[in-house]
N, C-alpha and C positions, 0 to 999 in steps of 0.2 A: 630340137624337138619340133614335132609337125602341128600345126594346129590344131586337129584335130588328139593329137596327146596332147598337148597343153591343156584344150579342155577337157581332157577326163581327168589330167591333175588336177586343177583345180575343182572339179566333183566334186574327188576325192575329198582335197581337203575342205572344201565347204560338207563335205559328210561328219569329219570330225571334228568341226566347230559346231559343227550341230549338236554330237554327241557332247565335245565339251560342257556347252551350253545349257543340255538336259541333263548332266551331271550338276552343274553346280544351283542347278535351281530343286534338285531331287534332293541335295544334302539334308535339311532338315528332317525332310521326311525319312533319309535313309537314318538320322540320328545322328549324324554330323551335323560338328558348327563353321566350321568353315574348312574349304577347299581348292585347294591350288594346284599350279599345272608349272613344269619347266621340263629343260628336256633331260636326257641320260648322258649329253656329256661330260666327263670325268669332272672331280672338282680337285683340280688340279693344283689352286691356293692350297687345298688344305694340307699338303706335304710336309710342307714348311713347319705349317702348325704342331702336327702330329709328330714330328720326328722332334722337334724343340721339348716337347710336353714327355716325351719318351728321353729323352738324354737329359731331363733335367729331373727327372722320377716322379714326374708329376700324375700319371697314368694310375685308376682307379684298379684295375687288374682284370677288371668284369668285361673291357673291350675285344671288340673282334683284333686278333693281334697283327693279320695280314692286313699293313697300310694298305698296297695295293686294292683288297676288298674293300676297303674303306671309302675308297676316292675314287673307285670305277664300276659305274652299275652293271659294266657290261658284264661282268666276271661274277655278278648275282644270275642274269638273265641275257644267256647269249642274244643279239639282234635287239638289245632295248634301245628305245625311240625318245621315248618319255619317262618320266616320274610324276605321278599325282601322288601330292601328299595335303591328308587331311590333320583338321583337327577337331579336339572333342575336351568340351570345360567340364572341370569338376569344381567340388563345392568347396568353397574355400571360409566358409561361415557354418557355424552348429548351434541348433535352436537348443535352446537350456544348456549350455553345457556344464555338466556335472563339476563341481567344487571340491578343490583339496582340501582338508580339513586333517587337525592332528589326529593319528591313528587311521588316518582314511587318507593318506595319501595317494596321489594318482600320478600315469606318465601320460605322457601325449604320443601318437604316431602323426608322422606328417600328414598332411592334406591326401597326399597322393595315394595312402596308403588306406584312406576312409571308403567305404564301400566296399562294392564289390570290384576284387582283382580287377586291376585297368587292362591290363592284358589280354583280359576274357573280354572284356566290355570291348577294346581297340577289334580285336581280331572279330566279334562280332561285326560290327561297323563296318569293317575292311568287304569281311566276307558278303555285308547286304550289295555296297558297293560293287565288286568282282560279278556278284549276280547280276547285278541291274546294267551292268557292260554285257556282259554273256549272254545275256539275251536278244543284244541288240551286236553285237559281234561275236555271233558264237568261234569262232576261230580265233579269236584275239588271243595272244599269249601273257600270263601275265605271274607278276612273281609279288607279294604282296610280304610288310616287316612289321614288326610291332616290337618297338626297345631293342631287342634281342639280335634283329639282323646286321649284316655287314655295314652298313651304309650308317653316315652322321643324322639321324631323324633331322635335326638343328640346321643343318648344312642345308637339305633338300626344300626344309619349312621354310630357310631364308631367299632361297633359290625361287621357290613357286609363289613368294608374295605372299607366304602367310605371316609374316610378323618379320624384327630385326633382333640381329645378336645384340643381347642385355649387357651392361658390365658384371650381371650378375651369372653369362653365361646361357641364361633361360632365352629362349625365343617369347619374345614381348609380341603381342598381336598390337597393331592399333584401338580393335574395338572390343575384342578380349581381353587385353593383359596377357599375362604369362599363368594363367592359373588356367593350361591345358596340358592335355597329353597328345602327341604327333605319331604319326604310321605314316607307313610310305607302301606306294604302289607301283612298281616297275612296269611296265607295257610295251608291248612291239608298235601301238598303236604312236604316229606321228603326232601327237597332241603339240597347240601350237604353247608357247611359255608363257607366263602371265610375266607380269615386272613387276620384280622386288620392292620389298619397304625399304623404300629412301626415308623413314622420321627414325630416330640414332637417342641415348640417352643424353646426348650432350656432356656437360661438364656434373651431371650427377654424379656425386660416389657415396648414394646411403646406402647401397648394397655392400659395397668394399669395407665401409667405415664400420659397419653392423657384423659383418661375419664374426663367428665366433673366435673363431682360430686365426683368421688374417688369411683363411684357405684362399680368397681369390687376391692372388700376387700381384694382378693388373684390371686394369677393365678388362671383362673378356679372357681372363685368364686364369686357370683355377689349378690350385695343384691339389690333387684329390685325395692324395694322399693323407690329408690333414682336414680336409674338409668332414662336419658333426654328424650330415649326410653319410657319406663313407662308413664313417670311427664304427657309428650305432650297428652298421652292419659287417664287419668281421669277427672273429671268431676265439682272436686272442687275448692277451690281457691288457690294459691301455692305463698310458702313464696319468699319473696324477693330473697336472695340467689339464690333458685330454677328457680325463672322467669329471674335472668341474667344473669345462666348458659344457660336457654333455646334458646337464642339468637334472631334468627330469624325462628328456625326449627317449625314447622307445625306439622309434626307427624314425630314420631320415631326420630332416629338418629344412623350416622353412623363413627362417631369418632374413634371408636377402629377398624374398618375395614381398615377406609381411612389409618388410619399410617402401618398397619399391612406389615414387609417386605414380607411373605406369600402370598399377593397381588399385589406383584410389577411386572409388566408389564402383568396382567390377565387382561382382558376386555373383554366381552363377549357381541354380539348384537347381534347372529342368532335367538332368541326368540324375532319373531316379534311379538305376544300379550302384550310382556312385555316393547316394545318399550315406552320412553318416547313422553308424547305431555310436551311440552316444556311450556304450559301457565298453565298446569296443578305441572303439578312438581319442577314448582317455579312462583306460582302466584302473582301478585300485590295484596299485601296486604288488601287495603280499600277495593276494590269491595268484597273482601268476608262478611266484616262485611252490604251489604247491603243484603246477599241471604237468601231467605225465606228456609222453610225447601224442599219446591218442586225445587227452584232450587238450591241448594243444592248438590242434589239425583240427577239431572239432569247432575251437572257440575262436581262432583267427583262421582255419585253412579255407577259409573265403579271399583274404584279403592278401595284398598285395606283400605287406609285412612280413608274410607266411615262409617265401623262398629259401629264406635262412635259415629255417628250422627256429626249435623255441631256444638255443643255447644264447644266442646273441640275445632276443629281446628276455630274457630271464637275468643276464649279465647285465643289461640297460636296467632294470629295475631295482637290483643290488643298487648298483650309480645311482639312481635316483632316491632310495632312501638314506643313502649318504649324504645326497646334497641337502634333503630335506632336514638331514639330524632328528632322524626318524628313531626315539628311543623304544616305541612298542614295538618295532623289530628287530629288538637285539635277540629276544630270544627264539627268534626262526634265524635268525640269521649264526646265532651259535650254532643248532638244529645242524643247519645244513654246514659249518664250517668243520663238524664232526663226522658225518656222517655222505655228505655228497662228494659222489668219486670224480667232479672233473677240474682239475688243478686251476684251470682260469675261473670257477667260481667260486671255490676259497682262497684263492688272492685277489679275488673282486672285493668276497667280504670281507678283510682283512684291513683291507682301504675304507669301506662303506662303515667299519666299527671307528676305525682313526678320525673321522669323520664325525660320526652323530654323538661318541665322546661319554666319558662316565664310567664307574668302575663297573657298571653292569659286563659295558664294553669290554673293560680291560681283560676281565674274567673271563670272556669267551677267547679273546684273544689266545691268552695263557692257557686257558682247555685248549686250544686249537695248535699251540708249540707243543704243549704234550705227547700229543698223536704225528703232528705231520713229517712227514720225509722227501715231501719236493721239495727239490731245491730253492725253486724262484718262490712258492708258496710261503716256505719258510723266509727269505727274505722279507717279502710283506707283512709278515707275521711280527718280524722283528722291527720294521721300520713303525708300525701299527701299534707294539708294546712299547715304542719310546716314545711316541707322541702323546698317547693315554699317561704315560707316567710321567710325563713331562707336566701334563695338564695337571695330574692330580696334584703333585710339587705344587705348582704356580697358586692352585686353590687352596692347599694347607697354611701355606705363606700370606696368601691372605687374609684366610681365618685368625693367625698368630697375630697380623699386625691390628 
């Protein structure tokens, strides 16, 4: 190269440290908490990982299924150069929050899922950001993801120096914690890389020790299939075990974050979208199993929670007035074990009656063998009537002696 190309490379790239530079000082203001830079080549480790996680059925089903996509941004964005990936804290704390009380019992959604859609809120962010390039590159090409897209959010956030992989799996910030949400930004632009977090969790295992289920098998390794995360969001019926790890949670779950010392004294509320409504993010259980699908959409289709539709979080609240031995709702819970057509919620309730216990129980049970003709329904039904009557034995026998 001539010297005189040498110096317009280097222009160049003192152009885009420039812009770098007026990117990461513009974050706050764009409504970002922090941002990083690395570049688009493939992340080639993660093969190994991904194909291990897939041959041992440890894959939540929701991923992008093309490894390839996964570990090559170029196949997101022909000619990408770079990746900026930012991030953005939500609240991980709730002023007053409302109390369970008998007859008033309540579930929890996870953190993630308090305010408004992270989604809406990321792809805002992203979109201020793409502007605030665009105007100072208008040619610049750029391809921008939020959860959804091909690419590991986790991989790119460890990659650009926004935080290190957790043994809980979460991207830990040093001055964050893990209580954010990650987007990524593809660019033709040569942005130069920042250097990873080198601080690691050490010989911590209160995330491992803490999971509900034992979902993460390793540091850093999580079979998803059994993680309470997961469970709360599918759509079928889940085995006992699984429904009394689920507790009272609604959607997701935040076990391995809450103990994380990595978290300890991090709290973040300047992201008012993400603010908790307090009747939302720990509702009274019964009134959800009355909402139609319109309201529904009306009372959660803000929130993150929402994508599943209400069958899953109305099947989490059955589970959770099981867990609580919630006897004022046996009789909504007969209600719908007569009368509601979807076979995974009257083998929900069939479990949530074995559970809260009493011949109130047993009664609905027995109304509910009367009518039913699923198969696996009636199963439950029957495992449900000999637990109940099991119980009642045990307590006549007492009374006798």
């Amino acid at each position: 190269m001539t010297r005189q190309g040498e110096s317009a490379a280097t222009a160049e790239q003192q152009r885009w440290d420039w812009l770098k530079q007026e990117i990461k000082e513009a974050g706050p203001a764009l409504g970002i908490d922090d941002i990083g830079f690395t570049t688009a080549d493939p992340f080639l480790y993660l093969r190994e990982v991904l194909e291990e996680n897939r041959r041992k059925g440890y894959e939540s089903g929701f991923e992008e299924p093309d490894l390839d996509k996964r570990i090559d941004p170029s196949l997101t964005l022909g000619g990408a150069r770079s990746i900026i990936a930012i991030a953005v804290t939500y609240h991980s704390k709730m002023e007053n929050p409302p109390k369970s009380a008998p007859g008033e019992y309540r579930g929890i959604m996870a953190r993630s899922a308090w305010g408004l859609d992270y989604h809406t809120v990321l792809r805002d962010r992203m979109q201020r950001l793409e502007d605030f390039i665009r105007e100072r590159v208008p040619e610049a090409r750029i391809e921008s993801m939020v959860d959804t897209g091909a690419l590991s959010d986790r991989a790119v956030a460890h990659r650009a120096g926004i935080g290190f992989y957790g043994h809980n799996c979460a991207i830990i910030s040093p001055k964050l914690g893990s209580w954010i949400f990650l987007g990524d930004m593809i660019t033709d632009i040569p942005f130069a890389p920042d250097t990873p977090v080198t601080e690691d969790c050490g010989t911590c295992t209160k995330c491992i020790d803490a999971c509900p289920t034992g979902a993460l098998v390793n540091p850093g390794q999580l079979n998803a299939q059994i993680c309470v995360s997961f469970l709360t969001q599918t759509k079928g019926m889940l085995s006992d075990e699984h429904m009394r790890k689920i507790g009272n949670r609604l959607y997701g779950c935040d076990t391995c974050q809450i103990v994380c010392p990595k978290n300890k004294g991090k709290s973040w509320n300047h992201q008012e979208e993400l603010k908790p409504d307090p009747e939302k993010a720990k509702p009274l259980l019964l009134p959800i199993l009355e909402l139609s699908n319109k309201e529904f959409k009306q009372e959660f289709g803000s929130t993150s929670a929402a994508w599943r539709g209400k069958n899953p979080i109305q099947r989490n609240a059955i589970i959770a007035l099981g867990n609580f031995k919630d006897k004022s709702a046996v009789p909504k819970l007969r209600e719908m074990l007569i009368k509601d057509v979807r076979p995974v919620i009257r083998g929900t309730i069939a479990w949530a009656l074995s559970r809260i216990g009493g011949a109130e129980a047993l009664e609905a049970v027995q109304a509910g063998l009367a009518r039913e003709q699923e198969h696996e329904v009636i199963e439950r039904l029957l495992t449900a009537q000999h637990i109940l009557e099991e119980e009642q034995r045990n307590e006549q026998e007492v009374e006798v002696q």
